[in-house]
C-alpha positions in Angstrom: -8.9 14.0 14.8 -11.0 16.5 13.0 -14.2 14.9 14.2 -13.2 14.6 17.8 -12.3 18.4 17.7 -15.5 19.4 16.5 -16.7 17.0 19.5 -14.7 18.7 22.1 -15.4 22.4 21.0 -19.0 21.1 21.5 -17.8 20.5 25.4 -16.4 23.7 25.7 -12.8 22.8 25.0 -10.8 24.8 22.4 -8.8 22.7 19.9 -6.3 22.9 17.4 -4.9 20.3 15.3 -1.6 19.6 13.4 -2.2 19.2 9.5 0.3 17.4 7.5 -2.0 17.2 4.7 -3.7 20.6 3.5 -6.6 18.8 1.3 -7.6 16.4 3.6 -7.8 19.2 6.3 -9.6 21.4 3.9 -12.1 18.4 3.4 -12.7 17.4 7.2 -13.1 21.1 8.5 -11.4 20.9 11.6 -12.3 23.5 14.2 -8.8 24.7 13.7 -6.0 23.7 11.8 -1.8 24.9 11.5 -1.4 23.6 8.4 2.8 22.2 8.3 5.1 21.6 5.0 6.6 18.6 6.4 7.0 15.2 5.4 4.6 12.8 6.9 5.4 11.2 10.3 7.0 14.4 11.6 4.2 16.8 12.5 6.5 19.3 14.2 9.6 19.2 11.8 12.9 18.1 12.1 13.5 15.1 14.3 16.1 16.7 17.7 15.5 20.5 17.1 13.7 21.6 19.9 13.8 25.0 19.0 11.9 24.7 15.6 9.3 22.1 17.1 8.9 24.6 19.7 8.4 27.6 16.9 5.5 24.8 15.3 3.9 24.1 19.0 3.8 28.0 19.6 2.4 29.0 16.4 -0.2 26.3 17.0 -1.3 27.2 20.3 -1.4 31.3 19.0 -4.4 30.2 16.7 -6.2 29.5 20.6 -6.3 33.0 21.6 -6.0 35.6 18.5 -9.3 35.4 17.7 -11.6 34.1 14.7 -12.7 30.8 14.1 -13.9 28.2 14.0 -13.0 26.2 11.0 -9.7 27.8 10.0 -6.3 26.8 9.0 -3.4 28.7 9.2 -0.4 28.0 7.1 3.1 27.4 8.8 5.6 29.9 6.9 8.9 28.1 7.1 9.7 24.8 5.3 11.3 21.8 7.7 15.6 23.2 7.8 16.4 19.7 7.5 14.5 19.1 4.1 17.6 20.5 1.9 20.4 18.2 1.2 23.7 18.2 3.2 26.3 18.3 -0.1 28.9 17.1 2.7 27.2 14.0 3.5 28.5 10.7 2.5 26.9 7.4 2.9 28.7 4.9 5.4 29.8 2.8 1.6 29.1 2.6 -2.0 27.5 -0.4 -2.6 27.7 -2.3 -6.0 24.9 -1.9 -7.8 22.1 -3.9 -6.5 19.3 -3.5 -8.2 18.9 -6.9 -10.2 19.2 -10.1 -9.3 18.0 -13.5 -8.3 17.0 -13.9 -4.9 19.6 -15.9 -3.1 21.8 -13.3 -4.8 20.2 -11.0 -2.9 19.3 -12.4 0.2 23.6 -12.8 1.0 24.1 -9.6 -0.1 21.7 -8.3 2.2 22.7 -10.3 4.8 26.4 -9.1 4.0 25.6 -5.4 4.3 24.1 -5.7 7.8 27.6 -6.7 8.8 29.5 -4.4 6.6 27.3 -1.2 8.3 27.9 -2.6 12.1 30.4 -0.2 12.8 28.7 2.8 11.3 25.8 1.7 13.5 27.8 1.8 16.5 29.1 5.1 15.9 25.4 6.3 15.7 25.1 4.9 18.9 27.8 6.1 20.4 26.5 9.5 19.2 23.3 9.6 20.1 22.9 7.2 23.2 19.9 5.6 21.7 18.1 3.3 18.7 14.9 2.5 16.8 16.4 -0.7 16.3 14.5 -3.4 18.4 11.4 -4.2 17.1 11.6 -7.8 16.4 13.4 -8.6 19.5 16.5 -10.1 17.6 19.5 -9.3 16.7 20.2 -7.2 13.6 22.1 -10.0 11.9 19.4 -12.4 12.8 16.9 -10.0 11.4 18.6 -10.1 8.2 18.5 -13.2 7.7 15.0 -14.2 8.8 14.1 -11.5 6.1 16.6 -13.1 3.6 14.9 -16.9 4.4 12.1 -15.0 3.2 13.4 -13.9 0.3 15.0 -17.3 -0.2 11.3 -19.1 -0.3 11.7 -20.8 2.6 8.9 -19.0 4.5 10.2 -19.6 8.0 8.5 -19.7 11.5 8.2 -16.6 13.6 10.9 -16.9 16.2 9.0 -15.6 19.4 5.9 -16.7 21.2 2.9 -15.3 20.8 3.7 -14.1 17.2 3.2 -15.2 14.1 5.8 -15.6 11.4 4.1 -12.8 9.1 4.2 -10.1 12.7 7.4 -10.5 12.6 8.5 -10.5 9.2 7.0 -6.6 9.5 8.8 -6.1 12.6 12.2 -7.4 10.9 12.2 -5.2 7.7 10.9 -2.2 10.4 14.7 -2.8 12.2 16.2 -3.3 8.9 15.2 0.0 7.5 16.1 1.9 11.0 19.0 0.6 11.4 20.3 1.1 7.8 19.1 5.0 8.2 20.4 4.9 11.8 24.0 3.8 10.5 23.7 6.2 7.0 23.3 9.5 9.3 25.8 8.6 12.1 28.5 11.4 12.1 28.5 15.5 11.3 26.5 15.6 8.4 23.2 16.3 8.4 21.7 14.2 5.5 17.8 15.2 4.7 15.4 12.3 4.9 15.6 12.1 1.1 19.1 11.5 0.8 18.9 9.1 2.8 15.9 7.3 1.3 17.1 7.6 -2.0 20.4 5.9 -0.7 18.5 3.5 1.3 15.9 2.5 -1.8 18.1 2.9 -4.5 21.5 1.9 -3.8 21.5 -0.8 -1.2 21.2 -4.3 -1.2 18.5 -4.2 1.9 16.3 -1.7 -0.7 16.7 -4.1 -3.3 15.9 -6.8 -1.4 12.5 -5.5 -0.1 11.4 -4.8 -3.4 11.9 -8.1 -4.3 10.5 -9.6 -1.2 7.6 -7.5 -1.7 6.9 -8.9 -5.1 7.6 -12.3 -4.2 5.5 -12.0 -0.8 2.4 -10.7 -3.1 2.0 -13.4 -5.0 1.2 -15.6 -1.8 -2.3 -17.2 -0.4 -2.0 -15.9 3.0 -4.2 -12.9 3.3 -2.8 -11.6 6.2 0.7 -11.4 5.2 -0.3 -9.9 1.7 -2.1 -7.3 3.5 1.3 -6.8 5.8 3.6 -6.8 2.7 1.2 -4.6 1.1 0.9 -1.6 3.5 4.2 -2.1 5.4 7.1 -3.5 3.8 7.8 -0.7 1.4 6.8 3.3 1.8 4.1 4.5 -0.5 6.2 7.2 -1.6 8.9 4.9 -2.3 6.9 2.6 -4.6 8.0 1.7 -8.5 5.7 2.6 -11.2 
């Protein structure tokens, strides 16, 4: 995005970009930059607060007419509101600890939380008229337990047309991990994207699973589904030393 800027301002057209990552702005010299404190994937803050993405959008477009430039970056003041932990929120259960185990161990158990967090799911939905959840084109519970075949060793075939079996491995584990964070934030509470990561990584059986499909997956021939496994399955920020 830097380089195209540079490209456009060479047309005549003002830019500004949206940096989530101060160093790598600093490197790439953008024409203009707003620098933002937030976590990656949300360049304007807090997901359904229009009036803070609308504060980041503003202070954005202000770098286009006060003057100076180019290659600046301007640093957003105010930290993302729903970074800081709600001390009322509760997750939808307290699991048992998962975090060992053999794989058909934890294949059932994840298979067995999908079903236990149905009706917190629904009560998302009900909530917010909408869900991530979707990907694969299957059910959640038939998610599950194409991911937990996985885990299993039995490697099975990709359920739709046109898509192979490691595709949609990715797209199953995507609908896994929305729709446990989906059913973890239904309600009041306003839980910060770290609560519910470390909920979601640390204390369920779908966390635990991943980690150990990941592992498992790794160790495979298949380039292609290495390569998915690698970069997908698991967040960067969430992996183990």
């Amino acid at each position: 995005m830097s380089a195209l800027g540079h490209y456009l301002e060479e047309e005549g057209l003002a830019t500004v970009a949206i940096a989530l990552i101060r160093p790598q702005a600093e490197r790439t010299k953008p024409p203009r930059a707003l620098w933002v404190p937030f976590e990656l994937g949300r360049p304007l803050g807090p997901p359904s607060d229009a009036a803070f993405q609308k504060r980041v959008l503003l202070a954005a477009l202000h770098m286009l007419v006060e003057g100076g430039g180019p290659l600046r970056i301007v640093d957003f003041t105010d930290d993302d509101p729903r970074a800081r932990p709600d001390p009322t929120w509760q997750p939808p259960f307290v699991p048992a600890t998962v975090t060992n185990g053999l794989a058909e161990s934890l294949a059932s158990r994840l298979e067995a939380e999908v079903l236990l967090l149905g009706g917190a799911h629904q009560r998302w939905i009900a909530q917010y008229d909408r869900s991530t959840v979707g990907l694969s084109g299957s059910a959640i519970a038939d998610s599950a337990r194409y991911v937990a075949d996985w885990l299993r060793g039995k490697a099975p075939a990709g359920p739709r047309d046109g898509f192979s079996a490691p595709l949609i491995l990715r797209f199953a584990v995507d609908d896994l991990k929305a729709y446990c964070l989906e059913a973890a934030s239904a309600g009041t509470a306003k839980p910060s994207s770290r609560q519910l990561g470390d909920w979601l990584w640390n204390e369920t059986a779908t966390g635990a699973a991943l980690y150990a499909l990941r592992e498992l997956l790794l160790t495979q021939d298949d380039e292609r589904l290495r390569l998915i496994v690698a970069n997908f399955m698991v967040p960067a920020a969430r992996m183990r030393g």
